[in-house]
N, C-alpha and C positions, 0 to 999 in steps of 0.2 A: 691300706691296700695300695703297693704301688699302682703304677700307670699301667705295668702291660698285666696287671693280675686279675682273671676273671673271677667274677662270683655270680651269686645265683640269688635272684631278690624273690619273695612274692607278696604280691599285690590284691590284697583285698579289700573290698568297697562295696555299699550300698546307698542308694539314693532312690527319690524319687525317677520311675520309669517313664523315657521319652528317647527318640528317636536321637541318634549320633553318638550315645556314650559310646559305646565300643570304636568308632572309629578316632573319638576325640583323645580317650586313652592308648589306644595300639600306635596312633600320630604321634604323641607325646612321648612313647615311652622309643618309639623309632627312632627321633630326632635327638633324643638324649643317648644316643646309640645303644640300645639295648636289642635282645633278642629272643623273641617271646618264645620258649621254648613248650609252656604248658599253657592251658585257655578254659574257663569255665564257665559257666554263665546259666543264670535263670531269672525270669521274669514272672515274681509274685501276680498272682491275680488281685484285681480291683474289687473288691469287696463292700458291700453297704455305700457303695456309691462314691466312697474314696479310692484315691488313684492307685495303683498296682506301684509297686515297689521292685528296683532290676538291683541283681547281687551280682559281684564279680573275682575271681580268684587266677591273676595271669603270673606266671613264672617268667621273669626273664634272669639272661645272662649279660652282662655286660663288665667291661673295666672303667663303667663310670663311677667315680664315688657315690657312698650309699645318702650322703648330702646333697650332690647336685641332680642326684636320680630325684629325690623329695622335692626339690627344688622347683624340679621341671614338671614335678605331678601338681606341686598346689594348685598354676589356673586352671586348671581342669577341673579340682575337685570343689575348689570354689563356685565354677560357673555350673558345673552341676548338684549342687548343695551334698556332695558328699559325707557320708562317716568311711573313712579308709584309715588304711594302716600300711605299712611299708616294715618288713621284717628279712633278714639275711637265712635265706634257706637253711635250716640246721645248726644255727644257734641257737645254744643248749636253754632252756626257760628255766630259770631260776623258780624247785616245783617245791613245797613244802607238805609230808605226807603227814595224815592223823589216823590214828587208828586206836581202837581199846583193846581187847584182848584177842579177839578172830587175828586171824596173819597172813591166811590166804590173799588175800587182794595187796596189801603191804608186800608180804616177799614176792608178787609177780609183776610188781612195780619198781622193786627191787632190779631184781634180777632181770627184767626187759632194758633196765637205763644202766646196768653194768656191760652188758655184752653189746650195748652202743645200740639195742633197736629202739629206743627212746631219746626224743633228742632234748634230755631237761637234764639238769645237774640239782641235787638232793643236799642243800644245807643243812636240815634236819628233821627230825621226826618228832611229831608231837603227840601225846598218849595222857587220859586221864586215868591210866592204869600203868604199873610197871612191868607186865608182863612182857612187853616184846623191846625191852635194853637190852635182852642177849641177841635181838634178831639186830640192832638198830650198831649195837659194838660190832657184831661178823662183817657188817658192811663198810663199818669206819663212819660212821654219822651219828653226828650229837642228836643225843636223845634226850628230851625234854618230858618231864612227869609232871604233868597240871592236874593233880588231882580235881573232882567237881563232887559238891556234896547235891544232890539230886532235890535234898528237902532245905537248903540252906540259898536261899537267891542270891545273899554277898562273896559263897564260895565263886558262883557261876560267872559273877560278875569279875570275880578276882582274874579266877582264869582265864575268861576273855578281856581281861587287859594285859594280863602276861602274852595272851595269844598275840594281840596288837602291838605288841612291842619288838615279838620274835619276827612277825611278819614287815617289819618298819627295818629293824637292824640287818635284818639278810635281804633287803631287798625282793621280796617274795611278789615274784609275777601272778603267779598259781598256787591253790589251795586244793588239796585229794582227800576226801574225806574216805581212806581206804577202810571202810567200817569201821568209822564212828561214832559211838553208838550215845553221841551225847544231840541236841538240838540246840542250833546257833541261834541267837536270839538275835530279832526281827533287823536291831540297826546292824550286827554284823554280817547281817546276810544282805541286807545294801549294800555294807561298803565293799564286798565283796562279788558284787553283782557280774555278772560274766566273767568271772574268772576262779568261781570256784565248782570244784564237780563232786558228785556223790553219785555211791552204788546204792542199790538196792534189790531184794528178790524180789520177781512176778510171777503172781500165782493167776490162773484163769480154773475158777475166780480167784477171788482177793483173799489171803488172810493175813491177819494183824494180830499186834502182842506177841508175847512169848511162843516158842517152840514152832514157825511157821510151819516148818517140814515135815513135823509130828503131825499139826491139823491137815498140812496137804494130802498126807498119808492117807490119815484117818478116811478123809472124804474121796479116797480114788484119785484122786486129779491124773491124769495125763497127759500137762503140758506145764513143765516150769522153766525159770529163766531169768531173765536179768535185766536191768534200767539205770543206766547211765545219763546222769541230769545236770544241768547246772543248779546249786545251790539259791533258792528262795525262801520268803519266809511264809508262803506253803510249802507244809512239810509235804516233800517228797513229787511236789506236783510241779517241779520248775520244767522249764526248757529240753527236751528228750533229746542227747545224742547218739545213743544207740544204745539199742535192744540187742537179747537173743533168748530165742527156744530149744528147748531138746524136750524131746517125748522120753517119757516116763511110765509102766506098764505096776500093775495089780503085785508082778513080783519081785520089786526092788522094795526095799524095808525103808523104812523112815529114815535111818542109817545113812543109806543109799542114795537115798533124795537128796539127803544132805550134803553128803560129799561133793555130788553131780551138780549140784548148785551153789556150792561155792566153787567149784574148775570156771562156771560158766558167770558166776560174780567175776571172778579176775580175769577171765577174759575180756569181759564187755568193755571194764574200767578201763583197764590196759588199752583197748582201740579208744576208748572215746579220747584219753589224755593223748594218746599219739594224733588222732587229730584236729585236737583243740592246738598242740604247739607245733604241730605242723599249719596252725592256718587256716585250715578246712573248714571252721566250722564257724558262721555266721548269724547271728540273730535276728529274725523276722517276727518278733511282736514275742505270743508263746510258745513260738516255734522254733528249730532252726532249719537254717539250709546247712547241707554238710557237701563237700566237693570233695568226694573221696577218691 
């Protein structure tokens, strides 16, 4: 970046909750000539008698280098025992997408980071099926076929080393599990830990296995919808970044259900990755903070 070129940084942190961080960051980032264009902030409650925990999400502009901006942030985050990060607004997140045969959530991940409203760049896609190498060639992205034998534990293991390896050579920040429909086992869902996301339906109530939208059917339901998580090794119970509902009535066919429930799977995904690399979205224990 030359000297007179602005850019646009944001700043996210959390630490131990007390009195001055805010003013001790806005100082800091003042004096490094920056200018805090956006500001967000919450303060976890204290819980079972442990101290409440403060999150923070500030945008600034400046033509300071993205090094001497870091610079100026360490005594700060040191004296407040910070976890922060410092990231260049809208540099692209190197995203790596998986999916098995469904394609709705894949092409609207697709097709969100072609027309620029996603700010991640797509090395490859990865499928323990080869159904979707004609969706993965339309877009120009290497498609990888890991197969997984389901009754075979050394296939699973195979694959999650081929996976380790794809994710090691392309540099892979983020992991999208855009329906698939395989389970990451335990150690790769550590080392994976914040930084990968999965869909899934929400039925109220719940239903599991085969054919969801056929038993939603079956039982009436009238509200279904979608769960956007970070990847753990409870299945399906990580970290929630966003939800959604849409009502559902006696005269839409199981068909139906299904269609409307996968628009609103690729919707949900679609926002939660826009604001995991946009920044937004924070870790508070099993919860997140999101700063939308």
């Amino acid at each position: 970046m030359s000297a007179t070129e602005t850019a646009s940084y944001a700043l996210t942190l959390s630490c131990p909750d007390r009195p001055g961080i805010v003013h001790a960051v806005s100082g800091a980032l003042v004096e490094a000539g920056g200018n805090i264009t956006e500001s967000q902030q919450y303060g976890s409650p204290a819980e079972q008698g442990s101290g409440g925990r403060f999150f923070m999400r500030v945008e600034v502009a400046t033509t300071t280098s993205f090094e001497s901006l870091h610079e100026s942030l360490q005594p700060v985050a040191e004296a407040f025992s910070m976890d922060w990060g410092l990231h260049r607004v809208g540099a692209p997140v190197r995203t790596l997408l998986m999916a098995s045969k469904e394609a709705h959530c894949l092409n609207e991940l697709l097709f969100q980071q072609r027309s620029g409203a996603l700010p991640i760049t797509i090395p490859a896609i990865v499928s323990n099926h080869p159904d979707l190498a004609e969706m993965a060639a339309f877009y120009g992205i290497p498609f990888h076929h890991l197969p997984v034998d389901s009754k075979d534990p050394a296939s699973k293991q195979q694959a999650e080393d081929w996976l380790r390896e794809i994710i090691a050579e392309q540099d892979i920040e983020l992991v999208v599990l855009a329906r698939y429909m395989q389970i990451l086992s335990d150690g790769l869902c550590r080392e994976l830990t914040g930084r990968a996301i999965n869909i899934h339906h929400s039925f109220l109530p719940s239903f599991k296995g085969a054919r969801p939208y056929a038993q939603a059917h079956a039982r009436g339901v009238k509200l279904i919808g979608a769960t956007a998580h970070y990847v753990t090794a409870d299945l399906d119970e990580g970290p929630i970044i966003e939800q959604e509902v849409i009502r559902v009535d006696h005269a839409h066919t199981s068909e139906r259900l299904a269609q409307m429930g996968r628009a609103v799977e690729a919707r949900t995904l679609s926002q939660a990755v826009r604001w995991h690399t946009e920044h937004r979205v924070l870790l508070d224990g099993h919860r997140t903070i999101v700063f939308d």
